[in-house]
ZAKEKE-464722 format. One record per residue (C-alpha): residue in three letters; x, z, y. Coordinates in Angstrom, 2 decimals. Example, Ala and Ser with C-alpha at 12.3 -4.5 7.8 and 13.67 -1.06 7.14 Angstrom:
<r><residuo>ALA</residuo><east>12.30</east><up>7.80</up><north>-4.50</north></r>
<r><residuo>SER</residuo><east>13.67</east><up>7.14</up><north>-1.06</north></r>
END
This chain:
<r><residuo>UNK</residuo><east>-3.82</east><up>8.26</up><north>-0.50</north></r>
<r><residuo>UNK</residuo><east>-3.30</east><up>5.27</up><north>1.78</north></r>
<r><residuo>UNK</residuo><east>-0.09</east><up>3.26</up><north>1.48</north></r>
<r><residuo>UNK</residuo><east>1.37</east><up>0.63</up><north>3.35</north></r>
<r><residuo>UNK</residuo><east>1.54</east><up>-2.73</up><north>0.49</north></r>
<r><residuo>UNK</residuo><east>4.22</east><up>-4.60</up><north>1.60</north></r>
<r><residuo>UNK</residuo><east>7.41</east><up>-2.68</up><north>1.23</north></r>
<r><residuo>UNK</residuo><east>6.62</east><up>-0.95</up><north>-2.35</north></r>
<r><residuo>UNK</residuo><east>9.36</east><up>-3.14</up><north>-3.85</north></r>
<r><residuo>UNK</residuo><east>6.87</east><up>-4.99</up><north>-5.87</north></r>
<r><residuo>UNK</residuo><east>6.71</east><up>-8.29</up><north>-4.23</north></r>
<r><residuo>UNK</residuo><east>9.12</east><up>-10.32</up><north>-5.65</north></r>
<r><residuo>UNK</residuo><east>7.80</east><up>-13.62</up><north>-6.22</north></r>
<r><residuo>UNK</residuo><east>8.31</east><up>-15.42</up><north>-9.95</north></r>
<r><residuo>UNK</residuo><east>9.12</east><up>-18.99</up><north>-10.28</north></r>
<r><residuo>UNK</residuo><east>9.33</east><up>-20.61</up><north>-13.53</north></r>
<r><residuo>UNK</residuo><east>5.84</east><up>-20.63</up><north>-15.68</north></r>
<r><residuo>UNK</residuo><east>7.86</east><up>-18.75</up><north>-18.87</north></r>
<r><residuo>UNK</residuo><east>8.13</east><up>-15.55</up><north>-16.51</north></r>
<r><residuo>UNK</residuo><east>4.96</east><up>-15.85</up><north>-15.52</north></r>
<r><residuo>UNK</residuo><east>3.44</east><up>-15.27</up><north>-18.64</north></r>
<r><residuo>UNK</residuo><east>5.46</east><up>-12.62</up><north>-19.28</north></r>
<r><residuo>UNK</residuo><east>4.06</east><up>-10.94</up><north>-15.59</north></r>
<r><residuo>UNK</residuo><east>0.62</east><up>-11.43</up><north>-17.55</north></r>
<r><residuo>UNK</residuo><east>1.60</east><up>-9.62</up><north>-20.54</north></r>
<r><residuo>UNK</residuo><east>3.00</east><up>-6.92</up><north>-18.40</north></r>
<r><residuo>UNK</residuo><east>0.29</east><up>-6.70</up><north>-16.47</north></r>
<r><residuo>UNK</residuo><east>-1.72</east><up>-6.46</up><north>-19.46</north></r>
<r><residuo>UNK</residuo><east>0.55</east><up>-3.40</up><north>-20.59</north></r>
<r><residuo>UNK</residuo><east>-0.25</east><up>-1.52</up><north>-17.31</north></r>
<r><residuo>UNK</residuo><east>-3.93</east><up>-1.97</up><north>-16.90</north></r>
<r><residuo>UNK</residuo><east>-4.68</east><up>-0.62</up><north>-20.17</north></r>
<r><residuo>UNK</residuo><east>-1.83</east><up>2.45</up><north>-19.66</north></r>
<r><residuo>UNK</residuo><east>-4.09</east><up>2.60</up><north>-16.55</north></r>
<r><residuo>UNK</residuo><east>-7.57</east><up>2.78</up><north>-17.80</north></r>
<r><residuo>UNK</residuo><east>-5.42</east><up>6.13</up><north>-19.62</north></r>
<r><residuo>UNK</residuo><east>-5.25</east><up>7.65</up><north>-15.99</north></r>
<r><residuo>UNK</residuo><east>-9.13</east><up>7.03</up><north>-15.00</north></r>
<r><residuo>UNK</residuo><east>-8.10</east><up>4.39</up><north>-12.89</north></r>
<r><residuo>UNK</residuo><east>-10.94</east><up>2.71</up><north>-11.04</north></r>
<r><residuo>UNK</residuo><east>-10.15</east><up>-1.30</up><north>-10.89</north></r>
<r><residuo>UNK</residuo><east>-12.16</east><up>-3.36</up><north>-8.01</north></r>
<r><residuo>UNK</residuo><east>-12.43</east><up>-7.29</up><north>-7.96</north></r>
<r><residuo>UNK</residuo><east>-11.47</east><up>-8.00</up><north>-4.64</north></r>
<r><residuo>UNK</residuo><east>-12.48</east><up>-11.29</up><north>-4.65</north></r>
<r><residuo>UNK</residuo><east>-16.45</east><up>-10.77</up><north>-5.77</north></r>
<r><residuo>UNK</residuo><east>-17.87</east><up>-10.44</up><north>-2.18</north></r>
<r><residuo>UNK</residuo><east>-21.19</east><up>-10.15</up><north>-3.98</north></r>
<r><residuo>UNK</residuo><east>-21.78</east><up>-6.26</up><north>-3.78</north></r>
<r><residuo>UNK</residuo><east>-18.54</east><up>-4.96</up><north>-2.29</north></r>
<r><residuo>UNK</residuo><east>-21.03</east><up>-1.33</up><north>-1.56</north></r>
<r><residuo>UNK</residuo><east>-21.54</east><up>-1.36</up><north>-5.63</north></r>
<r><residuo>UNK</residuo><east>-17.58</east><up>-1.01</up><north>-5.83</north></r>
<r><residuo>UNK</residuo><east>-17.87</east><up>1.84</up><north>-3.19</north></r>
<r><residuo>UNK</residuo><east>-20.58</east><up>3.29</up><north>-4.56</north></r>
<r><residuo>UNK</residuo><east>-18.53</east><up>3.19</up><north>-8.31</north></r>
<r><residuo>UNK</residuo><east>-15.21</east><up>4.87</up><north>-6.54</north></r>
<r><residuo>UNK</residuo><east>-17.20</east><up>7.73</up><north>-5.04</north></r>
<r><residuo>UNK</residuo><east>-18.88</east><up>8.70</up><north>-8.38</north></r>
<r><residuo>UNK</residuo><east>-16.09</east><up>8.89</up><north>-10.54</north></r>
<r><residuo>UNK</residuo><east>-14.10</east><up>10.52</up><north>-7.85</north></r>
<r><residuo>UNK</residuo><east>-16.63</east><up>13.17</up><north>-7.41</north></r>
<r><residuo>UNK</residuo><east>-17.50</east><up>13.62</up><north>-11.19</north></r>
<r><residuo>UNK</residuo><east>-14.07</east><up>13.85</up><north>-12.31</north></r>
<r><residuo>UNK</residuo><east>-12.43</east><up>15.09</up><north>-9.12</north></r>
<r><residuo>UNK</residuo><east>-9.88</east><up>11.85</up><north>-8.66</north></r>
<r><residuo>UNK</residuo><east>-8.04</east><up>11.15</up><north>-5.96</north></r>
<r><residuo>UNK</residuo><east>-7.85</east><up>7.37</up><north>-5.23</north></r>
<r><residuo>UNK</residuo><east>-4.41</east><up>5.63</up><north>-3.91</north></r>
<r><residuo>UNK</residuo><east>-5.20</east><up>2.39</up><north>-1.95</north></r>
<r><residuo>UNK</residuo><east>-3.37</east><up>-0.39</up><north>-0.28</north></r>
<r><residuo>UNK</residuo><east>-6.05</east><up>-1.10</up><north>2.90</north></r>
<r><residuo>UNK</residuo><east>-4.34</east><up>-4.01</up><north>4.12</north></r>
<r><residuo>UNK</residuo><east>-5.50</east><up>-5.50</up><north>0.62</north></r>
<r><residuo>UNK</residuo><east>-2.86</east><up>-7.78</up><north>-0.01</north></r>
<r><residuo>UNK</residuo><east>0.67</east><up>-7.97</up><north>-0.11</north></r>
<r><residuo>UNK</residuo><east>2.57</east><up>-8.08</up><north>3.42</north></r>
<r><residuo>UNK</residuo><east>5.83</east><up>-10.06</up><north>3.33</north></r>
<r><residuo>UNK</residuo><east>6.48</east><up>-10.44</up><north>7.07</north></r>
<r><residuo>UNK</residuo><east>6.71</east><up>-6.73</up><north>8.44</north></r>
<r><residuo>UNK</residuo><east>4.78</east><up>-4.13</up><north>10.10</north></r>
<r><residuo>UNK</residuo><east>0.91</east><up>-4.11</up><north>8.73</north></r>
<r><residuo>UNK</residuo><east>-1.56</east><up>-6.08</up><north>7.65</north></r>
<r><residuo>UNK</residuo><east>-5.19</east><up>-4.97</up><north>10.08</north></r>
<r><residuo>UNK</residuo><east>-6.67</east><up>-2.91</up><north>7.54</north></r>
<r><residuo>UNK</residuo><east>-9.63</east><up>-3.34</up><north>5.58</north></r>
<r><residuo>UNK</residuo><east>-12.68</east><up>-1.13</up><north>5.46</north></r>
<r><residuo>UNK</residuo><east>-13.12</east><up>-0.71</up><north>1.42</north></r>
<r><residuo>UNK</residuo><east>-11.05</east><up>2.11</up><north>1.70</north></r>
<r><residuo>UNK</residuo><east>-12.28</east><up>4.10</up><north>4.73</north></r>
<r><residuo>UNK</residuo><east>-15.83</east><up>3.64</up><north>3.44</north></r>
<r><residuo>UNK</residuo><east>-15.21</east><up>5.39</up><north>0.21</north></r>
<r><residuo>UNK</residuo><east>-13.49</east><up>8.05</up><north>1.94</north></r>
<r><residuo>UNK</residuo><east>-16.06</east><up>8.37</up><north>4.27</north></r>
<r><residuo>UNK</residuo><east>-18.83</east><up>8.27</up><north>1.52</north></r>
<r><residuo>UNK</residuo><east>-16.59</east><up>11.15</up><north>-0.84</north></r>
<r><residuo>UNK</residuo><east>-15.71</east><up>13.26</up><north>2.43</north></r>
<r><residuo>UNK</residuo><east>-12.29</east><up>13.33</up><north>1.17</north></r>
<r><residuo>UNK</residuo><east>-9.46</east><up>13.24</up><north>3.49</north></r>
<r><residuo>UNK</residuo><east>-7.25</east><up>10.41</up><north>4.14</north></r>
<r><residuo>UNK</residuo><east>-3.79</east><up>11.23</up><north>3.40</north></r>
<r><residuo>UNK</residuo><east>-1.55</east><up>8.33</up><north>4.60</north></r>
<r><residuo>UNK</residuo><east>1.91</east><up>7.83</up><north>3.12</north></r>
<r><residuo>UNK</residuo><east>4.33</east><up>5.53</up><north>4.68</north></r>
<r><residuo>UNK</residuo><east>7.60</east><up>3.63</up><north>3.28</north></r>
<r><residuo>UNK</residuo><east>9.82</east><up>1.78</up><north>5.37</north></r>
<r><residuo>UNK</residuo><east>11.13</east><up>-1.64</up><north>5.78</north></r>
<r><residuo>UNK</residuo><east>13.41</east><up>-2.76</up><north>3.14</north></r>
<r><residuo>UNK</residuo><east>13.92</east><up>-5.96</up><north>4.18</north></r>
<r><residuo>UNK</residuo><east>17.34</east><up>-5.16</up><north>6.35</north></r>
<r><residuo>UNK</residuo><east>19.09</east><up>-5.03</up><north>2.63</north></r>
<r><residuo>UNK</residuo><east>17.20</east><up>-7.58</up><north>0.92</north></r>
<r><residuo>UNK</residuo><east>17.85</east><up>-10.97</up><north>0.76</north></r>
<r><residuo>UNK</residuo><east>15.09</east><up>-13.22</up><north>0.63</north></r>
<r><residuo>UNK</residuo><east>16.82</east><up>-16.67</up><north>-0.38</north></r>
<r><residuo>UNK</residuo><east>19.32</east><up>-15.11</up><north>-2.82</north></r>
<r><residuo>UNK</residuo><east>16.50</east><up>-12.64</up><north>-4.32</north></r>
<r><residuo>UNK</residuo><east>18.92</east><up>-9.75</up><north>-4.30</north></r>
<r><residuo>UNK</residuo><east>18.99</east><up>-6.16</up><north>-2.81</north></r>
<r><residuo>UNK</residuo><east>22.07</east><up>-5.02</up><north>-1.40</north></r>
<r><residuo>UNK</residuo><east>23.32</east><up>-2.08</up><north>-3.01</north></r>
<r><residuo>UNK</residuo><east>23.09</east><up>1.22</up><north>-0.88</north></r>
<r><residuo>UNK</residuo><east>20.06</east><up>0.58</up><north>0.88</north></r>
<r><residuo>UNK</residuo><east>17.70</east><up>3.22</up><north>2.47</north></r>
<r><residuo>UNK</residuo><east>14.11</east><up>3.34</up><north>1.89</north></r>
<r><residuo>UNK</residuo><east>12.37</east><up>6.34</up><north>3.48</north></r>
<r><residuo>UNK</residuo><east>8.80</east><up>7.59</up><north>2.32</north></r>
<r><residuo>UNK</residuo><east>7.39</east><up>9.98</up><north>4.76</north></r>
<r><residuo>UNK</residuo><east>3.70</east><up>11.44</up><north>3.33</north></r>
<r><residuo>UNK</residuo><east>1.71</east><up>12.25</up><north>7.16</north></r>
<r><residuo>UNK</residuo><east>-0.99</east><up>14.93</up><north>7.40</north></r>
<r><residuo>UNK</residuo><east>-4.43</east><up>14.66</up><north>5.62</north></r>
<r><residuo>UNK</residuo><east>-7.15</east><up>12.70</up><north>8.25</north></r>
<r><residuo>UNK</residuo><east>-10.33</east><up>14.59</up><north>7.76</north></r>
<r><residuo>UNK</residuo><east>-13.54</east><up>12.28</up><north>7.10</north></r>
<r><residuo>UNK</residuo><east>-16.16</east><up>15.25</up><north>7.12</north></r>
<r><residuo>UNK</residuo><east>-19.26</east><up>14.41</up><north>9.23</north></r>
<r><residuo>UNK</residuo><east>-18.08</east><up>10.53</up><north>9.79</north></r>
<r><residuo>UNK</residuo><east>-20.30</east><up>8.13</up><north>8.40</north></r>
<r><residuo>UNK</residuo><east>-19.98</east><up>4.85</up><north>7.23</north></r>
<r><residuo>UNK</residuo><east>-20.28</east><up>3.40</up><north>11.09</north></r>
<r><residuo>UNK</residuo><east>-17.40</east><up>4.90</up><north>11.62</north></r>
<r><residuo>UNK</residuo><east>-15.21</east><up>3.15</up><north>9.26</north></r>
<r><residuo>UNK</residuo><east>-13.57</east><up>0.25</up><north>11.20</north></r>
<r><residuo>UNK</residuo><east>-12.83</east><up>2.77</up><north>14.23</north></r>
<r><residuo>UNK</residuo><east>-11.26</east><up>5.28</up><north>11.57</north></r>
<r><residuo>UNK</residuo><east>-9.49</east><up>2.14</up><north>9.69</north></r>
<r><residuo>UNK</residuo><east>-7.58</east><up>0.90</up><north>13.33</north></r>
<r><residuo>UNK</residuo><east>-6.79</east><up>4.86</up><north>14.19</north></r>
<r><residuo>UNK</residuo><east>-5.43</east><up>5.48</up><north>10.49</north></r>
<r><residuo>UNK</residuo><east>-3.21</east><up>1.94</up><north>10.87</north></r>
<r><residuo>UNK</residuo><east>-1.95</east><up>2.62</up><north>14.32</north></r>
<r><residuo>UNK</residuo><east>-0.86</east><up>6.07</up><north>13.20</north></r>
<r><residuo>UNK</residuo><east>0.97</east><up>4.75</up><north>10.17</north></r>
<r><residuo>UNK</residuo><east>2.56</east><up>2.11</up><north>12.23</north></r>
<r><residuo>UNK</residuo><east>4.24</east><up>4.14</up><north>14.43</north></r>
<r><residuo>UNK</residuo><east>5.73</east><up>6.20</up><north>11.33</north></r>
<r><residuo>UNK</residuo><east>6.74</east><up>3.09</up><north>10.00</north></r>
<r><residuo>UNK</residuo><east>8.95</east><up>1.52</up><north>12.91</north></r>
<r><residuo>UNK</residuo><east>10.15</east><up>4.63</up><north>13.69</north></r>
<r><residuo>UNK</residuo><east>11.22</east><up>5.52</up><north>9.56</north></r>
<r><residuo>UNK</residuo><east>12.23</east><up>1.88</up><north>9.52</north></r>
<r><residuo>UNK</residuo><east>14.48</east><up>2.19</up><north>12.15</north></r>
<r><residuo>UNK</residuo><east>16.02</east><up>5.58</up><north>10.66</north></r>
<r><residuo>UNK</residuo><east>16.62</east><up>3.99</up><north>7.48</north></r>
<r><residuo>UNK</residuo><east>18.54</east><up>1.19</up><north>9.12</north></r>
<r><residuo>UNK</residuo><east>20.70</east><up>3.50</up><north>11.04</north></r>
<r><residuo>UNK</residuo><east>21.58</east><up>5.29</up><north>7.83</north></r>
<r><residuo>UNK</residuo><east>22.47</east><up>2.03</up><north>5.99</north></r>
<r><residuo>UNK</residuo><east>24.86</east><up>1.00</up><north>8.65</north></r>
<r><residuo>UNK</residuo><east>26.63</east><up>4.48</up><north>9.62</north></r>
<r><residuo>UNK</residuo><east>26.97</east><up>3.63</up><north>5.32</north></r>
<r><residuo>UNK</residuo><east>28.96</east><up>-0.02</up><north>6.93</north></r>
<r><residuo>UNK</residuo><east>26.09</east><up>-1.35</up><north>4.75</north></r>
<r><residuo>UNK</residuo><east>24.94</east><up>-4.58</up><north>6.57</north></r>
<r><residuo>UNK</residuo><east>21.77</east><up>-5.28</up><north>7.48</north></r>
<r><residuo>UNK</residuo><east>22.05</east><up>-8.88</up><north>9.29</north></r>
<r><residuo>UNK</residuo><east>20.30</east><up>-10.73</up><north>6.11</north></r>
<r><residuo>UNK</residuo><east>17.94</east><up>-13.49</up><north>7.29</north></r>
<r><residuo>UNK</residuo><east>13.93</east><up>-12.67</up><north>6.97</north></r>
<r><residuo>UNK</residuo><east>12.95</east><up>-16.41</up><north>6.29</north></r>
END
């Protein structure tokens, strides 16, 4: 599964040090609930052997038939549209021959408000779940030509979901003028 990462909800930045320690112990909470659902946790930022991490993700997938759910734009996205994607993902697709199957969520910045930290009540968020992408036969040269397909496909879903979901919100009279800052 391939999901767009900046419109899950879950970017609301913390400011005072108090809440973020309690983000920590939270966090804490969830990676061990985590390690419950054989999920496979990769240090993005040790460039050392990123094909060791690869390598790791298509073993347990195989072994114990997982499914892996990634964000490939690899970090949060607070301004709109995507992030270029990054490879990780395709390659371990590409290594498993499993298909890609991208899901999509819309914008909800129209009904957030960025200064105030608040949603407005009402708002739309559509998910829309596209077709598998078949990986069979590719190989691992073919990752950054799959990765730019996979994105442009996705993007299109998204403005035109995004734009759906903003149409519902104000045939609603919910307004969507807040200011993206």
């Amino acid at each position: 599964m391939a999901a767009n990462f900046g419109n899950t909800g879950n970017n609301i930045v913390m400011k005072e040090q108090k809440e973020w320690k309690r983000v920590e112990e939270r966090e804490e909470k969830v990676h061990f609930r985590l390690k419950f659902c054989n999920s496979i946790f990769v240090e993005r930022f040790k460039k050392a052997d990123p094909m060791r991490a690869v390598d790791t993700c298509v073993d347990k997938m195989t072994k114990k038939n997982l499914k892996l759910w990634v964000f490939p734009e690899g970090t949060r996205n607070r301004h709109g549209g995507m992030l270029p994607f990054k490879k990780g993902a395709f390659n371990i697709a590409i290594k498993a021959q499993a298909p890609i199957i991208p899901m999509v969520t819309s914008d909800y910045r129209p009904f957030y408000s960025k200064p105030r930290k608040y949603f407005h009540f009402g708002g739309e968020i559509i998910t829309q779940i596209m077709d598998p992408i078949e990986t069979k036969g590719l190989t691992l040269d073919d990752a950054p030509k799959l990765a730019e397909e996979v994105r442009e496909k996705m993007l299109k879903v998204y403005e035109t979901i995004s734009e759906e979901a903003r149409r519902k919100m104000e045939a609603k009279g919910i307004k969507t003028a807040f200011k993206h800052q």
